[in-house]
C-alpha positions in Angstrom: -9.3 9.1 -6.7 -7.4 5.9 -5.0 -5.3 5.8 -2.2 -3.0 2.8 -1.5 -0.8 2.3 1.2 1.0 -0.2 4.0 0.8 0.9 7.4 1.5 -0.1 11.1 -1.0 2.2 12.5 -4.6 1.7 12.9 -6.9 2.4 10.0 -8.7 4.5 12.0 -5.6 6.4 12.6 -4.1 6.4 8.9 -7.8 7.8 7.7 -7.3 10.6 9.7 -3.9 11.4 8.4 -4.9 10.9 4.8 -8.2 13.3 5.0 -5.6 15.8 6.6 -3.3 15.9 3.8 -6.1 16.2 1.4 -7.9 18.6 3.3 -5.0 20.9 2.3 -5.3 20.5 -1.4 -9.4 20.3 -1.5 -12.3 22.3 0.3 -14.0 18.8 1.6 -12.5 15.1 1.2 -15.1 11.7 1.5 -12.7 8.6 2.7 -14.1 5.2 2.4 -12.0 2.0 2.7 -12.4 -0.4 0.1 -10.1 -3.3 1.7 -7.5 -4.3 4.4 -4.9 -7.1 4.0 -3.2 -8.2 6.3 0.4 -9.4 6.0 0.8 -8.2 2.5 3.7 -5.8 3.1 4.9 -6.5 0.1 1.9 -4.9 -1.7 2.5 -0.9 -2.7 5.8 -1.7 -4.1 4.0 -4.6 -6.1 0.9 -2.9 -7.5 2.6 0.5 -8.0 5.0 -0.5 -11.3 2.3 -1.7 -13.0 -0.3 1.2 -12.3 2.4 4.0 -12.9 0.1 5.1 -15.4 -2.5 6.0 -13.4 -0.4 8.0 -10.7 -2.6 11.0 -9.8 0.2 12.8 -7.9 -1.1 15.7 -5.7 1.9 18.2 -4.9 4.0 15.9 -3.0 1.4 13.0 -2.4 2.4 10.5 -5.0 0.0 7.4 -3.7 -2.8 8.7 -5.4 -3.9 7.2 -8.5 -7.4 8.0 -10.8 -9.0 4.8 -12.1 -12.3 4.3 -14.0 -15.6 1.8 -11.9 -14.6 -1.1 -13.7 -10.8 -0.8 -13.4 -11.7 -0.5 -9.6 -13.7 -3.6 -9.2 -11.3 -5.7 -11.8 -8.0 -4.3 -9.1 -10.1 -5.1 -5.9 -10.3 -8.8 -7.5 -7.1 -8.9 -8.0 -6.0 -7.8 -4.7 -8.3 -10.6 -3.1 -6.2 -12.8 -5.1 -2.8 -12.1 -3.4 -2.1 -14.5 -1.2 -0.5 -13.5 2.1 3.5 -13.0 2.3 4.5 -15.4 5.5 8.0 -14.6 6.4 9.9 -18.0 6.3 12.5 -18.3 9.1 15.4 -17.0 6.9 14.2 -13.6 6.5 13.0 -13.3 10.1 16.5 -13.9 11.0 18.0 -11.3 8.1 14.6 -9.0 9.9 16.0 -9.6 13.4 19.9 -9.7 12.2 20.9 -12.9 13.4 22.9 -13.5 10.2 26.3 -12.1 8.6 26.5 -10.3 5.5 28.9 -13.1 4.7 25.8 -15.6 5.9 23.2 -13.9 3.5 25.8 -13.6 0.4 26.5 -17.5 0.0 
């Protein structure tokens, strides 16, 4: 079973959380991290459409997804390959509200 997920929080932190929520659906949970990307906020939403078919729901946890070795290591390339999402100035601005609706719309 695969987990992904953005976070703020450490990874340290967001282990912890996960094992918890498994802990109450399974007797004993293994974690290991297979990769950390920074500045790739943009990622869940992005590799979730495409892997809807391998959504392993656990009553209420919906992150989970079941995928065979080689579809792991063929994904984990693929993630490698995403390059990191800079914010350009426009969006910080839209992120810290310095523009109008009227501003963004045109």
């Amino acid at each position: 079973m695969y987990k992904i997920g953005v976070t703020q929080r450490s990874v340290v932190k967001r282990v912890a959380e996960v094992k918890i929520d498994l802990l109450a659906h399974y007797s004993s949970v293994a974690i290991k991290v297979l990769g950390i990307w920074e500045h790739r906020g943009n990622i869940e939403l992005y590799f979730k459409h495409p892997h809807q078919g391998f959504n392993y729901p656990i009553r209420g946890l919906a992150e989970y997804y079941k995928f065979n070795n080689e579809d792991v290591k063929i994904l984990l390339h693929y993630l490698h390959q995403m390059q990191p999402k800079i914010l350009s100035q426009d969006e910080i601005d839209i992120l810290e509200e310095n523009y109008s609706w009227e501003q963004i719309a045109v």
